[in-house]
C-alpha positions, 0 to 999 in steps of 0.5 A: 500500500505504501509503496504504491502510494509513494509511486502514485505521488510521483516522489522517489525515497530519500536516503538517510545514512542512519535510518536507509531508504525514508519516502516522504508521508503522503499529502493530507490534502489538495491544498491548505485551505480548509479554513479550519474546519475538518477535512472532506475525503476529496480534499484528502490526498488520493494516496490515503484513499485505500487507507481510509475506505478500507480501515474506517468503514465495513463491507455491510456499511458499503452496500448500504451506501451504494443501494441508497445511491442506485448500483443493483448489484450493491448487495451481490458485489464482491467485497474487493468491487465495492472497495474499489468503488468506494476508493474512487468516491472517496476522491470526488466532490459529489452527491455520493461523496458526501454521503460516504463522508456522512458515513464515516462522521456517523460510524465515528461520531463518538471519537470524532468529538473526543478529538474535537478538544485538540488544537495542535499536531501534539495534542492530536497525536496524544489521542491518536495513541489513545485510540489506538491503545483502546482498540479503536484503530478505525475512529482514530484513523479518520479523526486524525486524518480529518483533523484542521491541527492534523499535519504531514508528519502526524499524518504520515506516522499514522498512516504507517502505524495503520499499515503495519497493523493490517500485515500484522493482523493478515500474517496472523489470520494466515498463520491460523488458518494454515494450522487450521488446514493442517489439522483438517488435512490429518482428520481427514487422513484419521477417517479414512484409517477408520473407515478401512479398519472398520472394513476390515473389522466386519469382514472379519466378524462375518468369517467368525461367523462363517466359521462358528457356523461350520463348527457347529455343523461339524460338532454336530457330525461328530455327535451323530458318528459318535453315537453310531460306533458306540452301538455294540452289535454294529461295529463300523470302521473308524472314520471319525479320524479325519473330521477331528483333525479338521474340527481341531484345524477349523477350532484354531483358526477360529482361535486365530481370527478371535485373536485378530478381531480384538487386535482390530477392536484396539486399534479402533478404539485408540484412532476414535480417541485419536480423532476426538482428540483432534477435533477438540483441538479444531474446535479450539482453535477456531474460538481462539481464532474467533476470539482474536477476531472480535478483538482486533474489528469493531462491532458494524454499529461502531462499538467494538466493545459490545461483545466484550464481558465487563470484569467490572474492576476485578483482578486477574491472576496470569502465572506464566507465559512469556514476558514480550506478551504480558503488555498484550494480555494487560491491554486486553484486561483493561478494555473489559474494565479490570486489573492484571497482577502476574508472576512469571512461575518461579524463573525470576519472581519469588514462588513465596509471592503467590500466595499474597497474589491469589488473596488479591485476584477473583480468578487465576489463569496459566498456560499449560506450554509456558509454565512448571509443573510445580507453580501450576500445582501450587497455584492450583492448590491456593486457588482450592484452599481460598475458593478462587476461580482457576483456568488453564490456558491451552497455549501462552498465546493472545488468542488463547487468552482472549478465548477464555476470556470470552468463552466461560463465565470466568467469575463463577466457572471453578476448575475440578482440582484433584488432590 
């Protein structure tokens, strides 16, 4: 995106000896004479157009926009069309462009008042890093770049940090969704193991049964001959000989084929534990996945926080997991309205802290990948005694801590302790 913006605007990069190649921030706007007042999309330089249709407005907002100004085809559109469609109103000075401009002030009205107050880049910017701490990246973006204070160089920091959020939010969705193919790709080959075995599990039963059948028939010969040479005024030859030594043959391999049906009846049960189990961890995923996905995009009516369960000034407890995530998982906490307390399990905290850590959270979480044996049985142990609600955490990752965060009643769920 930026490298096309630089090449729409004609200016080729400058060399710095410190830093390397720097291009020059886009332009706010077609010219300087906005009198003031907040700045209109076509006054906006055509190289922040992209940005701001792609980031400050959803898909669902589009099609509305263009039904209400005629297209047919507004609801059956693809989504990249109407983004291309809403990046070339966006340049215009017409009836459509003003009602685009109208829906970005409505979807961001509430921020865009919050930003009313600045009257200098520096104050601008100190809002800007608000939003962008609170999670509205949307509403921040286009309160800044339709600021009367806003200026290039404020521009083209925002303009960047945007930039590097959509690689970075579009590297994890690529990340998930591969893990998601693999785990698809291995159930897949999972089921068709079952189905052979289950194949081959009944053609066995029925030889089984083929062969009791002919036991039996053959139990029943010898019965009837038996009776016959016990008769004592009729003597018979012996001819029973032959049939034994098949009915000894016919029991053994009915002993054989018993012996494989049960080594087939195991290796059943273990593949169907197999697949339950990887269906747990699709499952799982997919809500992490979800999880993550409500908690980088706002809500279509603009806020983003609705969906979020309030912990309404609690305090949480994370025992574990890596230091570079503790800032992540502490702004997550505090957009539902709570406090985070940590201790890294032992490596540099003191394991005696725990317990005055646990007295003062309303619940306890740990990732079971990032974490020792011992600090989740000590955890698990103070949680017990003092009636505190405990989580593990399947992985030390954002998306699984959101998942939890949002998925279970974290107040009132308790974690079954055993001794």
């Amino acid at each position: 995106m930026l490298e096309s913006a630089v090449s729409a605007a004609g200016k080729l990069p400058v060399f710095d000896a410190a830093t390397g190649p720097r291009w020059p921030a886009p332009a706010l706007v077609a010219n300087d004479q906005t009198g003031g007042r907040r700045t209109r999309t076509w006054e906006i330089s055509p190289t922040l157009h992209c940005s701001i249709v792609g980031t400050c407005l959803t898909t669902g907002e589009l099609r509305r926009l263009f039904a209400k100004l005629g297209h047919r085809d507004a609801r059956t559109a693809s989504d990249h069309d109407l983004h291309g469609r809403g990046v070339v109103v966006a340049g215009r000075r017409d009836v459509a462009s003003k009602l685009l401009n109208k829906a970005l002030d409505k979807r961001h009205e509430r921020t865009i008042k919050r930003f009313a107050k600045a009257g200098s880049p520096e104050e601008v910017k100190a809002l800007w890093l608000q939003a962008l701490d609170e999670g509205d990246i949307a509403g921040g973006y286009w309160a800044v770049l339709s600021h009367p204070a806003s200026d290039s160089a404020l521009v083209e920091a925002v303009f960047g940090e945007v930039h590097m959020l959509s690689h970075l939010v579009g590297s994890s969705n690529r990340l998930d969704l591969a893990r998601l193919r693999k785990l698809e790709q291995a159930l897949e080959e999972k089921e068709e193991t079952i189905t052979g075995q289950q194949a081959r599990l009944q053609a066995a039963i029925r030889e089984r049964t083929a062969l009791l059948d002919r036991v039996a028939v053959l139990e029943e010969e010898r019965t009837r001959r038996g009776a016959i040479e016990s008769l004592p005024a009729q003597p018979v030859a012996d001819e029973t000989g032959p049939l034994r030594r098949k009915l000894e043959a016919e029991k053994a391999r009915s002993a054989d084929l018993a012996e494989r049906l049960s080594e087939a009846q195991d290796a059943l049960t273990v593949s169907r534990r197999t697949v339950d189990e990887l269906q747990a961890r699709e499952q799982a995923l997919l809500g992490e996945l979800a999880a993550f996905e409500r908690e980088i995009a706002p809500d279509e009516d603009g806020h983003g926080e609705a969906e979020r369960p309030s912990l309404g000034g609690r305090t949480l407890l994370y025992v574990g997991g890596r230091p570079g995530q503790i800032a992540g998982l502490r702004a997550a906490i505090k957009r539902r309205g709570g406090t985070l307390i940590t201790h890294d399990g032992g490596i540099e905290d003191n394991p005696a802290r725990l317990p005055g850590l646990v007295s003062q959270a309303t619940a306890a979480l740990s990732p079971v990948d990032c974490v020792s044996h011992h600090a989740v049985w000590q955890v698990k142990k103070l949680c017990r005694e003092t009636g505190k609600t405990f989580v593990p955490l399947r992985t030390a990752s954002l998306a699984s801590f959101l998942a939890a965060l949002d998925g279970s009643d974290i107040l009132g769920r308790k974690e079954a302790l055993a001794g």
